[in-house]
N, C-alpha and C positions, 0 to 999 in steps of 0.2 A: 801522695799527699804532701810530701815536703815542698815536691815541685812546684805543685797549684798554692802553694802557702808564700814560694818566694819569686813567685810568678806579679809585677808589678803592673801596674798601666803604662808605663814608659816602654816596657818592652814592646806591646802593643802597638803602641804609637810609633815607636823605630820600623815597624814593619810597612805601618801605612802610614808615612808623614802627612800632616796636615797640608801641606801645600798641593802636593800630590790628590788628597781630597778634594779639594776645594775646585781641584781643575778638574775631576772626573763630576761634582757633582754639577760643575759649570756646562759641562757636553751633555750630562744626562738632560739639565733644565733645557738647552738649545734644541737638543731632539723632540723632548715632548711639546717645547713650541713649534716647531716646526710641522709633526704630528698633527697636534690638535688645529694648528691655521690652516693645513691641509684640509680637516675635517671640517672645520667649518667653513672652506673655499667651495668644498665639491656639495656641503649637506644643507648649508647654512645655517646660522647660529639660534633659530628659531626653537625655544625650548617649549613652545607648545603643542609639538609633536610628540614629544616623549610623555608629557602630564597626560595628553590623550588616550595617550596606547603605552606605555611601558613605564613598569616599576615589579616593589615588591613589597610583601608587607614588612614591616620590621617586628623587630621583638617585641617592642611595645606596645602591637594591635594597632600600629600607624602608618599609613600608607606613603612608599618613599618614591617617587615618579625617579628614571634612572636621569641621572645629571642637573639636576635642578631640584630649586627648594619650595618647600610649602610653605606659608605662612601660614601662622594661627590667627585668624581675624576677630578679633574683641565684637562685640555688641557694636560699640563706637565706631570702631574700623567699617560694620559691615553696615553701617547708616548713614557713614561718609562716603563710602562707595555706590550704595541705592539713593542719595538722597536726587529727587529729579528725576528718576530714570524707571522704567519698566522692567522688569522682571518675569516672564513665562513661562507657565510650564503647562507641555502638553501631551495627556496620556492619558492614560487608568492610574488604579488605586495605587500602585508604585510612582508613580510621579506625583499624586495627592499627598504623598506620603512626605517627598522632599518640599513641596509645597507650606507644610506646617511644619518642617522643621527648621526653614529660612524664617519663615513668618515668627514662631517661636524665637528665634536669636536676634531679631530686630523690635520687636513689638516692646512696647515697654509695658504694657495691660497684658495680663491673663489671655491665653488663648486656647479654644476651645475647640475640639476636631468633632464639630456634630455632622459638618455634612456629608452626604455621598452619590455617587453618580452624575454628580451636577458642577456647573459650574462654580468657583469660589472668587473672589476682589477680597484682597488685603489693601487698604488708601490709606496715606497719610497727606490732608490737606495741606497743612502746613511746612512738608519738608519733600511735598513730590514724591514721594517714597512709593510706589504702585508693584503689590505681587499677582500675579494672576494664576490659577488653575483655572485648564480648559478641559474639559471631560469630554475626550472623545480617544474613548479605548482601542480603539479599530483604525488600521490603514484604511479610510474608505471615503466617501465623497462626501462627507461631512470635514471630517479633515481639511479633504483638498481646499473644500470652501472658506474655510478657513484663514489660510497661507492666501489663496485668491484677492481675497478683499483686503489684506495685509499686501499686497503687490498692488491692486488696483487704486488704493489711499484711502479705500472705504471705511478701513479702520486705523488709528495711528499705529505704526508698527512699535514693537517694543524692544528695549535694548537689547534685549537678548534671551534666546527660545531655546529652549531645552523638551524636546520631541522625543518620545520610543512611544512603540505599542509591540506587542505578539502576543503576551501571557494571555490577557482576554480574548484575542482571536484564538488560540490553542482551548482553550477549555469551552469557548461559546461553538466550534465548530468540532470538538471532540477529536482534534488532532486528527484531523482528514486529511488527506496529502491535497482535495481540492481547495481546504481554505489555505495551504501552503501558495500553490497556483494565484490566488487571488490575490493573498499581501503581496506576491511577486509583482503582480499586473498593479495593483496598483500603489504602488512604492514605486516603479517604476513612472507612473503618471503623474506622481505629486513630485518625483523630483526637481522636475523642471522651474517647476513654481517654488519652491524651496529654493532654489538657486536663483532664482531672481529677488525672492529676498535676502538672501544673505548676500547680496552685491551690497545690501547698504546696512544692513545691521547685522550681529551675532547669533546663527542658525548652527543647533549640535544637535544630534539623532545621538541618544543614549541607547546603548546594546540594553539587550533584558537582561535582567541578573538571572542568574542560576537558582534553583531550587532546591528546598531539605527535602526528598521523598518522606522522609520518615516522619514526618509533622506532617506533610500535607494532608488537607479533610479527603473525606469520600469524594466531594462535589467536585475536589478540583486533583484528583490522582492521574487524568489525563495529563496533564502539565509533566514533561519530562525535560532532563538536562539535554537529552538528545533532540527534543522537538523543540526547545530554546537555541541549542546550536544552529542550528538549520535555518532556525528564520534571522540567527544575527550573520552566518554566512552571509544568505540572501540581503540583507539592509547593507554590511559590506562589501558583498560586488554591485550592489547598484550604487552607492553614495562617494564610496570612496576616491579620491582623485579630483573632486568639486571645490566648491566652496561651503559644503557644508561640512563640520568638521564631525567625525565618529567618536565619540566617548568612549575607547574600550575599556580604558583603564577601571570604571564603576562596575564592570560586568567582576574582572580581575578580584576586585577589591571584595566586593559579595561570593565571589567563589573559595577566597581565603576564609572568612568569615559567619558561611553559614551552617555553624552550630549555635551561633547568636540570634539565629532567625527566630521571628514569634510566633509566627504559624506557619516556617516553609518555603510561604510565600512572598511576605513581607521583610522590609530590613529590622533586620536589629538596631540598637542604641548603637555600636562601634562602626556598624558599616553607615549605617545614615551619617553619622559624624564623617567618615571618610569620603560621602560621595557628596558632603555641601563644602568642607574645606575643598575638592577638587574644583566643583563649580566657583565657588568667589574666587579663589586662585585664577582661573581660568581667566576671569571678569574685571578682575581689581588691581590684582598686581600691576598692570601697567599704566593704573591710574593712580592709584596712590602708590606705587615702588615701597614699598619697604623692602627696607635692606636685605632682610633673612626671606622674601618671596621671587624667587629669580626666576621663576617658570611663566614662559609667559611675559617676561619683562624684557623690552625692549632697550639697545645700549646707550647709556648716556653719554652724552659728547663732553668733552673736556671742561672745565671752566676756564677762565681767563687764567688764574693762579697755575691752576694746572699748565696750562700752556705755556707761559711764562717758566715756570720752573724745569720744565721740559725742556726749553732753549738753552736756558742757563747749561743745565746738566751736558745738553749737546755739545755747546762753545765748549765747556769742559774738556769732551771725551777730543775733540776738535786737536784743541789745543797742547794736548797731552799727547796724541797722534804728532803733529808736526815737531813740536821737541822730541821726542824719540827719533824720528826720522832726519831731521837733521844735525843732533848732536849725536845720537847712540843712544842716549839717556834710558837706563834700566831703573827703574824703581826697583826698590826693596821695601817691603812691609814690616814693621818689627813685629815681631814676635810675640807671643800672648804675656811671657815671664818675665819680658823688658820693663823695668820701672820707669813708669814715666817720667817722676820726678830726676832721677837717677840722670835720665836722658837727658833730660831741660839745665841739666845744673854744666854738661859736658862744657869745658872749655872749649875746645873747639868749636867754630861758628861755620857754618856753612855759606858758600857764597849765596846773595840776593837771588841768582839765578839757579841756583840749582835747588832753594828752599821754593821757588815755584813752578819751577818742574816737579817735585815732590807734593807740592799742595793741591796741583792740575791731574798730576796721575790719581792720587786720594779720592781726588771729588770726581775723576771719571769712573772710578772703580764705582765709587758709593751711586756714582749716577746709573750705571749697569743695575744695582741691585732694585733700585729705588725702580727703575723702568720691569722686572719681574713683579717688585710689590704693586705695581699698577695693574700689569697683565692679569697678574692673578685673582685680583678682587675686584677690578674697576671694568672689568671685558668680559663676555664672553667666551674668551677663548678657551679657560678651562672649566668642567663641572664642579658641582657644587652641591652637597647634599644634606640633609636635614640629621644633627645627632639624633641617637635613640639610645636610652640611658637604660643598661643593667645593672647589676652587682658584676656578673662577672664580667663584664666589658673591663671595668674601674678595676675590680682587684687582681685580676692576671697578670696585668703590667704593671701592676702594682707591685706586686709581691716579686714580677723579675726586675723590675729594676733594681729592688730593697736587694734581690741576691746578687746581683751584678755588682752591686755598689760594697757591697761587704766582703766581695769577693777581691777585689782591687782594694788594696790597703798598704801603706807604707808607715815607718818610725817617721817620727816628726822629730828637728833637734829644735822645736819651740813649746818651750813649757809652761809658757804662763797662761792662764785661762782667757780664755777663746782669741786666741793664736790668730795668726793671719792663714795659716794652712784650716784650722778649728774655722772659721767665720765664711773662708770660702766650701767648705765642705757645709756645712752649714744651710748656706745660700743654695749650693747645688739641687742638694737632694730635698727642698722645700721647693725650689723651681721645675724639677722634674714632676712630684706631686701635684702641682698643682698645673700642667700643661697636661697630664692627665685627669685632672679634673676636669679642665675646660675640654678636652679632644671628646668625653665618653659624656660630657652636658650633665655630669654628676649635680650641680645643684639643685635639683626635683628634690637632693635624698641627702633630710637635713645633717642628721648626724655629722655624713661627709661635709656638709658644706660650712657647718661649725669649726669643724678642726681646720680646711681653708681660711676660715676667717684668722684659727690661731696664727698659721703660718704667713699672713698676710701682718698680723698684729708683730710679730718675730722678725719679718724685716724692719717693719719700722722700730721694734725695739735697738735694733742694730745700726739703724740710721743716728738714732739719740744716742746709744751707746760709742759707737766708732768719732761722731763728730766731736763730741763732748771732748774724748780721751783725745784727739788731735790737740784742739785748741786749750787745753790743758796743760797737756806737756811740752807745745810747738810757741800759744802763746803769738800765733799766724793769724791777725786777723786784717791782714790786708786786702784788696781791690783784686790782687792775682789771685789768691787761694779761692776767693766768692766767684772768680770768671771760672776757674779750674774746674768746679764740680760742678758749676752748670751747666759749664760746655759739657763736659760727659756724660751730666743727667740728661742734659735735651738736646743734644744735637741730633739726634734720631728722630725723636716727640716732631721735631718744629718741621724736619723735613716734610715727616711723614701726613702732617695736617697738611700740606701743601701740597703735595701729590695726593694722598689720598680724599683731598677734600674733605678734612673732618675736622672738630674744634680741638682746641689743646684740652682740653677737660672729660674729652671721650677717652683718650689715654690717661686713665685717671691716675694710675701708680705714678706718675712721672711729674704731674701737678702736685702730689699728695707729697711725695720726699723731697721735691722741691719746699714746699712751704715749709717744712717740718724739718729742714735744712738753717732757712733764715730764720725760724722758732731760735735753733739751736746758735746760730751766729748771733741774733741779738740778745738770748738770755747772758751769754759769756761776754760777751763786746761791750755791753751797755756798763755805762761807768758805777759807780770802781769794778775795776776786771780784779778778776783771780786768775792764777796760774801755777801751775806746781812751782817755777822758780819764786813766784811772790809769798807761794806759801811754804815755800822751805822743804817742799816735797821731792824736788831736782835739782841739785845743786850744780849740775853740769852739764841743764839745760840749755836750747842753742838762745839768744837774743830776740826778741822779736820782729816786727819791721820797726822802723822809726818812728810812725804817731803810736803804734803799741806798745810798743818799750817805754815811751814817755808816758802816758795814760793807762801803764800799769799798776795797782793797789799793793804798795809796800805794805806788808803786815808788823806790824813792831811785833806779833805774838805768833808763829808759825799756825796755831790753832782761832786765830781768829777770819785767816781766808779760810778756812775747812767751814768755820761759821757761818761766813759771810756766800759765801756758794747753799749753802742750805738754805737761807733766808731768799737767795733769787730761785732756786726750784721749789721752794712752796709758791713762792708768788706766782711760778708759772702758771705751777697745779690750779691756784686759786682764780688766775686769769682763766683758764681752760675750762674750769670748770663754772666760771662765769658766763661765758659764751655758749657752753653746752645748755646748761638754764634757760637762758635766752632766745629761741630762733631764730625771730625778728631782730636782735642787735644784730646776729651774728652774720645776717643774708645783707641787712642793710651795708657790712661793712665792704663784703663784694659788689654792692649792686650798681656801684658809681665806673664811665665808663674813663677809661679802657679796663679795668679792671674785671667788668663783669663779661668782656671777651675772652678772660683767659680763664674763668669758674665757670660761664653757662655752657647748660647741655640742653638741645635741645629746647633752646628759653628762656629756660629756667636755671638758678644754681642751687633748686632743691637737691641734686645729685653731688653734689660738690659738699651740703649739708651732710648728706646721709653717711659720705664717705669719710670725712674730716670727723665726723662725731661716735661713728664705728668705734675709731681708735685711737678714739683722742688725749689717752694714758702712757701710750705704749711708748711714744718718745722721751717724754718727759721720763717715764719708768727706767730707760735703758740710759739716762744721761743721770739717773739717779743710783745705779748697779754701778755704773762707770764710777760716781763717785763715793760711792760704800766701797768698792774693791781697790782705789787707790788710797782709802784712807785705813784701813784694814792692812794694806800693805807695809803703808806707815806707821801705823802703829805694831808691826810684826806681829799681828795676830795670823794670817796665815802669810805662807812660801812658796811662791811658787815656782821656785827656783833651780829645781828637780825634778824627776820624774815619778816622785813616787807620791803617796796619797797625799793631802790635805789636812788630814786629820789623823787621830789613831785610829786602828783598823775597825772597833766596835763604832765610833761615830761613823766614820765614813760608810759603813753597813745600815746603820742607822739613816743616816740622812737618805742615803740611794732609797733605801724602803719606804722612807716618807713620801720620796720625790715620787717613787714608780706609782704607789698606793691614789697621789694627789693625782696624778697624771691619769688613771686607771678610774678615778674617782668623776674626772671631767669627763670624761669618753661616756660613762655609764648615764650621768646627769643628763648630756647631750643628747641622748636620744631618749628623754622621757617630753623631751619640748616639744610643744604640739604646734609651732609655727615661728617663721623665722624671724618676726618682729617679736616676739618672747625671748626669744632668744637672742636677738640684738642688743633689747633693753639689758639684759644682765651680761653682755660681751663686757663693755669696756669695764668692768670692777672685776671679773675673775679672769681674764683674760692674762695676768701675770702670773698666775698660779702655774699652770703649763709650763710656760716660757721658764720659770726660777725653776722650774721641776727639770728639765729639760738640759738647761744650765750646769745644775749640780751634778746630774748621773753625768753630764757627760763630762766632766772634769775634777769633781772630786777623786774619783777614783785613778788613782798614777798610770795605772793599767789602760784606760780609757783616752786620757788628757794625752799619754805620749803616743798615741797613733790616729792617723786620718784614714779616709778613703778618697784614694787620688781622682779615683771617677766621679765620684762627686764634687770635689775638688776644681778636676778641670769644667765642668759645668759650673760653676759656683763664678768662676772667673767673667763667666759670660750671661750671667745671668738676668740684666738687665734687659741685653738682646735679645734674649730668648723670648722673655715678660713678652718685650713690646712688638716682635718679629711674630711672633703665634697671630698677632690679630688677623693676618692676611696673607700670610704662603704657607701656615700650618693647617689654621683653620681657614674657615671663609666668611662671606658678608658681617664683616666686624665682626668674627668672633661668637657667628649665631651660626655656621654651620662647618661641615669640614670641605675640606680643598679635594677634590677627584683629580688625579693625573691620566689612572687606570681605571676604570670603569668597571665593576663585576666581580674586582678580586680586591678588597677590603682589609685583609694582612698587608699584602703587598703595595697595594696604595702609599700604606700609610707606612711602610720601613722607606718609601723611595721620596714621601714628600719630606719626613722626617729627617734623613740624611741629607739631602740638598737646604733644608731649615736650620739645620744644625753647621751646618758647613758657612753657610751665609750670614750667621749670627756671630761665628767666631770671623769671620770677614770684616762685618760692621764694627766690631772692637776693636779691630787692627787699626782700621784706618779712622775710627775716632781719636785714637791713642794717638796717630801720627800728625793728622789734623789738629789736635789736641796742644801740642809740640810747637806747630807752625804758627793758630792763628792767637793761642795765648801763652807766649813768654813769658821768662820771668821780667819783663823790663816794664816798670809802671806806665812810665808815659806811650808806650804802642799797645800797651793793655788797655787805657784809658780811652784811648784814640778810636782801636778797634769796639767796643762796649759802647759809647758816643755812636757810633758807625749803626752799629747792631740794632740800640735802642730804635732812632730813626728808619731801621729797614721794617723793626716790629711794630713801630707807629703805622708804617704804610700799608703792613699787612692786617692790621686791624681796622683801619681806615678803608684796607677793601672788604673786610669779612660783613661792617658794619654798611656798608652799598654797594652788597654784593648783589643785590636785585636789579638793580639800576642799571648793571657793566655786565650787561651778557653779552656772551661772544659770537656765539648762534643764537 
C-alpha cells in the first residue's frame, strides 16, 4: 500500500517517454496503413459487399454491417432520395410486408394494409415518388415474365427491384424435395434475364428469413429453418458472382431477431426496421452521402482547398527534407511543461535561418498528422462503424478512468484556489468524460447528457474565469496577447476546415471560446479599464503595454474600480441576456457576410444559436467568481496562502455538505426531465449550481486544495487537442461513428486507435506551442504585419468557401 500510494505518474512516464511513444504509435499508424491500402488494393474499397452479407446485431437491436455505417434516414431524407424514382418489390406476403413499411415512412396520409395476394402502386404525382408491390410468390414463369418485359422496354424498368420467393413455394408444395427441383430450374432460367436488367438498373434477390416454429399456425408447420436453408443455398449458387446482388444480411438480421416475430412467419416491428434501413442505405447513400452513411458510398475526390493545402503541406515536408539534408538540421520539439511565454521572452534570438528551419519542420510534422486526419475520415481506407449506446459501455470506462485518475496523485506547492495544476486537472478529467461520452453515443440518455452539458458549461466557466484574472492582474491588452490565444485556439480549427472540408462552426467549441474570449477582451478593454494596479489590488503589478498604461482608470478610491468592474459585468449580463430574449436580433447580428461564414452550419447559424445560448452565463459567471475571489482576497476574508482549510473546520463541513447535497440534488432533478429541450430551457439559470458546488468541495477543504491528479493533469494540458482531434481519428464521419483499425475485436480496436489519438494530440500542442513561438512574437509591428497577412489569406478562403460551386476541380 505505501508503494502504490507513493507510486507517481512521472515515474510511469520515465519508463515510457513520450517521444519514444509518439514514434512507436507513428509505426503502428504506418502499418495499419499500409495493411488496410493492401486490403483495399487486392478487395477493393467497395462497402456494399459487407452491408450485403456481413455484420452483427448490436446491443441495441440495431444491425451493424462489419466496416461501414448505416444511416438513419428521416421521412425527409427518404423522399429526397425516392423523389422521381421507382421503387420494387417482388415476392409474397414478406415482401408486402417491407412494401408498406417504406410506403408508411414516406407517405405523409394514413396508410392502410387491406390488400392481399395482388398487386399494390403507391404514386405520388407531384414529386415522382412510385413504390410498387408485385405479387408473384413463386419462382415461375409469371415472374420470369415479368423481368422479360422490363428487359424488352415493354415496361419502364424501376430504379431498383428487391426480389426473394421460397416460403410460398415450401408450404403451397408441402416441402417436396420436387418443388425444391423446380425453384432450382427455374431460378436458374430467370437468371439470365435478371442480369440483363441489372446491366442498367439495381436488381437484389433477398434470401428468405428464417422462421419461429413455435408460433407458426397448423397450415404453415411445413415451413422449416432447414427447408429455408436449402432453397437460399440454391438462390446463392445460382446468383452469386452476377450482377445481381444477394441480400444476406436480411436473412441475418431476422435470424437474430425472431422472438420478435408476429406469427413465425412475418417480421416483427425491430427486424422490418432493420431490413428497410438496409435497403435505403443500400439505394441512398451514394446519392445523398451523408456523412454517418458510408456503406455503399462511393470516395469523394478532393476539393480544390483540399488540394491546395495538400501542396502547401507537401512544399513543407519538401523543404524541411532539404534543410536537414544539407545543413544537419535536427529539430527539437519542446516539451508539453515549457512555458511559452517563458520561451518568447528568452533574450537570445535565433538566427533568420535556423527560425525557418524550425517553422518548416513544425509545419511538415503537423502536415504528416493532418495527411492521417484525411486518411482516416475523408477515404476509405479505414472502417467505420455505427455507435450503440449501453449503460455499461459508458460507465466501465467510466468508472476506470475515475480509478486510474485517483490512483495517480501528487502534493501541489500551489495553494491558491483553482491553481494552474487544480484548472488542468480540471480540464483533464471533464475531457476524458466527455470523449467517452461521445465514443459510446451516450446522448440517447439524458441524464448523461445533462451532466455533459455541465462540463461543457465548466469550460467555458473557465474561459471567463482564467481570462478575466489575466487581464486583471497583467492589465495585457495588446495586439500580441489577442494574436497569442487565437493562434492557439484555432490553429488546428482553421487547418482542419481545410483539409477536412468542413465549416469553422462544425468545430463548434473553438468558435464558442473564441467569441467568449473577445466577450472577455472587450468587457475589460473597453474604456475606463480596471486593473488590479488601478484598483490598488497589486501593487507590484508589471506595467501594461503603452496604449494600456495610458488608457488605464486611475481610481482616486481603491473601492471605486471594484465598483466600476461590477457596473461593466451587469451590463454584460444585461447585454446577454438581451440577445438571449431576442433570436432574430441575435441571428441578424451574424447574418452579414463574411461574418455568416465563420457561424453557419449547414446554412443556417440556427446552430451557432442553440450553442451560444446553451451557456450564455457561464462566462460572464466565471469572470464574476474571478472577481468575488480577488476581492474577498482584498478584503482578507479568506487565505489562501496555505494549505490548510478556508474556513473553520464546522464551516468547511458545512459548506462541502451543501456543495455535495446541491450537486446530488442536480443529478436527481436531471433525470426527472422528460426531454432535452426542457432541460436546455432550465440549463443556462442552474447550471452554476454544480460548477460553485464543485469549486468549493474541491478547494475548501486544505486536504483537497493541496493535492492534484497528475493523470488528469497531464490530459488537462492537452485538452483542446483531444476536444477537436476525436472528431476524426478517434471517432469517425464527424463524430457520428467510431474509427475500426481492427475489425471483430472492439477492446482492442479501441486501446490502439486511442493510444496513437492520444499520442498525436500531445504532438499537435508541441508544434502549436513552437509555431506559436515563431509566427507570433512579442514584437508589435511583425505581429501586426503577420495578422494583415492572415486576415487577407481568411478573406480568400472565405471568398472560396462562398463560390465554392463554381471552382470544381473534377
Amino acid at each position: 500500500a505505501a508503494i502504490m500510494n507513493t507510486w507517481k505518474l512521472e515515474n510511469a512516464l520515465d519508463l515510457t517517454n513520450m517521444n519514444t511513444a509518439k514514434k512507436f504509435a507513428f509505426t503502428v499508424a504506418f502499418v495499419l496503413i499500409i495493411v488496410h491500402g493492401i486490403r483495399i488494393y487486392n478487395k477493393g474499397g467497395d462497402t456494399c459487399s459487407n452491408l450485403l452479407s456481413r455484420g452483427h446485431l448490436a446491443a441495441d437491436k440495431k444491425w451493424q454491417p462489419e466496416g461501414c455505417m448505416l444511416h438513419k434516414y428521416s421521412k425527409m431524407e427518404t423522399r429526397k432520395c425516392l423523389t422521381g424514382r421507382t421503387f420494387t418489390f417482388v415476392g409474397d406476403s414478406r415482401q408486402r410486408q417491407l412494401y408498406f413499411k417504406l410506403v408508411k415512412t414516406i407517405s405523409v396520409l394514413p396508410v392502410k394494409e387491406g390488400k392481399q395476394h395482388e398487386d399494390i402502386v403507391y404514386k405520388e404525382d407531384d414529386t415522382g415518388i412510385s413504390v410498387h408491390f408485385l405479387w408473384y410468390p413463386m419462382v415461375n414463369v409469371s415472374m420470369e415474365n415479368v423481368f422479360r418485359e422490363w428487359k424488352g422496354g415493354k415496361k419502364p424498368k424501376p430504379s431498383i427491384i428487391i426480389a426473394g420467393s421460397g416460403a410460398w413455394t415450401i408450404k403451397q408444395m408441402n416441402a417436396s424435395g420436387k418443388a425444391m427441383q423446380e425453384y432450382r430450374a427455374n431460378l436458374t432460367r430467370l437468371k439470365p434475364v435478371m442480369e440483363d436488367v441489372a446491366m442498367e438498373t439495381d436488381v437484389y434477390w433477398m434470401l428468405q428469413d428464417p422462421v419461429n416454429n413455435t408460433q407458426l399456425s397448423k397450415e404453415r408447420k411445413m415451413i422449416t429453418n432447414t427447408q429455408i436453408d436449402s432453397y437460399n443455398d440454391v438462390a446463392m449458387e445460382i446468383l452469386e458472382g452476377g450482377h445481381v446482388g444477394v441480400l444476406r444480411s436480411t436473412h441475418q438480421v431476422a435470424s437474430a431477431l425472431l422472438e420478435v416475430s408476429t406469427d413465425g412467419l412475418h417480421l416483427g416491428e425491430p427486424a422490418l426496421n432493420n431490413h428497410l434501413s438496409l435497403l435505403l442505405n443500400l439505394y441512398c447513400n451514394d446519392k445523398l452521402r451523408p456523412i454517418d452513411g458510408s456503406c455503399c458510398q462511393r470516395f469523394q475526390p478532393p476539393s480544390l482547398l483540399q488540394v491546395g493545402t495538400g501542396v502547401f503541406f507537401g512544399l513543407c515536408m519538401v523543404g524541411a527534407v532539404l534543410f536537414s539534408v544539407t545543413s544537419g538540421f535536427r529539430s527539437r520539439t519542446p516539451s508539453m511543461s515549457e512555458d511559452t511565454e517563458t520561451a518568447q521572452n528568452q533574450k537570445k534570438t535565433k538566427p533568420p535561418a535556423e527560425i525557418a528551419k524550425s517553422a518548416l519542420v513544425a509545419f511538415a510534422k503537423f502536415g504528416v498528422i493532418m495527411a492521417y486526419f484525411y486518411l482516416c475520415d475523408r477515404t476509405p481506407l479505414f472502417m467505420k462503424e455505427n455507435k450503440h449506446y449501453t449503460h455499461l459501455q459508458f460507465f466501465v470506462p467510466f468508472v476506470w478512468v475515475l480509478i486510474v485518475g485517483l490512483f495517480f496523485h501528487a502534493d501541489t506547492k500551489q495553494t491558491s484556489i483553482l491553481s494552474r495544476d487544480q484548472t488542468d486537472e480540471w480540464k483533464g478529467w471533464m475531457q476524458l468524460v466527455i470523449l467517452i461520452y461521445h465514443y459510446t453515443g451516450a446522448s440517447s440518455y439524458i441524464p448523461i447528457y445533462m451532466h455533459i452539458r455541465i462540463l461543457v458549461a465548466m469550460y467555458l466557466f473557465q474561459t471567463g474565469y482564467g481570462h478575466f484574472f489575466y487581464f486583471w492582474m497583467k492589465g495585457d491588452y495588446g495586439i500580441v496577447r489577442l494574436c497569442q490565444v487565437n493562434f492557439r485556439l484555432n490553429f488546428l480549427v482553421v487547418f482542419l476546415c481545410m483539409v477536412m472540408d468542413r465549416p469553422y462552426q462544425f468545430y463548434y467549441f473553438v468558435p464558442l471560446v473564441t467569441f467568449w474570449f473577445f466577450v472577455v477582451y472587450g468587457t475589460m478593454a473597453v474604456l475606463p479599464r480596471v486593473t488590479a494596479k488601478s484598483s490598488g489590488g497589486a501593487a507590484n503589478m508589471p506595467e501594461g503595454s503603452g496604449c494600456t498604461a495610458r488608457l488605464s482608470f486611475n481610481a482616486t478610491d481603491n473601492s471605486s474600480g471594484f465598483v466600476l468592474m461590477m457596473l461593466k459585468l451587469l451590463a454584460l449580463c444585461g447585454i446577454i441576456a438581451l440577445l438571449a430574449s431576442m433570436q432574430v436580433l441575435f441571428e441578424s447580428l451574424f447574418s452579414w457576410w463574411p461574418a455568416v461564414e465563420l457561424f453557419q452550419l449547414d446554412g443556417s447559424i440556427r446552430e451557432w444559436w442553440f450553442r451560444w445560448q446553451l451557456d450564455r452565463f457561464a462566462v460572464a459567471y466565471g469572470m464574476f467568481f474571478a472577481f468575488t475571489y480577488l476581492g474577498l482576497k482584498k478584503l482578507q476574508i479568506i487565505d489562501d496562502s496555505f494549505h490548510g482549510n478556508l474556513f473553520t473546520p464546522c464551516v468547511t463541513y458545512l459548506i462541502v455538505t451543501l456543495s455535495v447535497c446541491i450537486t446530488l440534488g442536480y443529478t436527481i432533478f436531471m433525470t426527472t426531465c422528460e426531454s432535452k429541450v426542457e432541460c436546455n430551457r432550465l440549463h443556462p439559470y442552474i447550471s452554476f449550481l454544480p460548477i460553485t458546488s464543485f469549486i468549493l468541495v474541491r478547494n475548501v477543504p486544505g486536504y483537497l486544495r493541496s493535492r492534484y491528479s497528475t493523470f488528469f493533469a497531464w490530459f488537462g494540458k492537452i485538452s483542446l487537442e483531444l476536444f477537436i482531434g476525436q472528431y476524426h481519428i478517434w471517432l469517425a464521419a464527424d463524430t457520428k461513428g467510431i474509427l475500426v483499425v481492427l475489425p471483430g475485436f472492439h477492446t482492442l480496436n479501441m486501446l490502439i486507435t486511442s493510444f496513437i489519438f492520444v499520442c498525436i494530440a500531445h504532438e499537435i500542442s508541441a508544434v502549436t506551442g513552437t509555431l506559436a513561438n515563431i509566427l507570433v512574437p512579442r514584437d508589435f509591428r511583425t505581429v501586426l504585419q503577420r495578422l494583415l497577412l492572415f486576415v487577407l489569406f481568411l478573406g480568400l478562403v472565405l471568398l472560396y468557401g462562398h463560390f465554392e460551386d463554381r471552382l470544381q476541380l473534377f
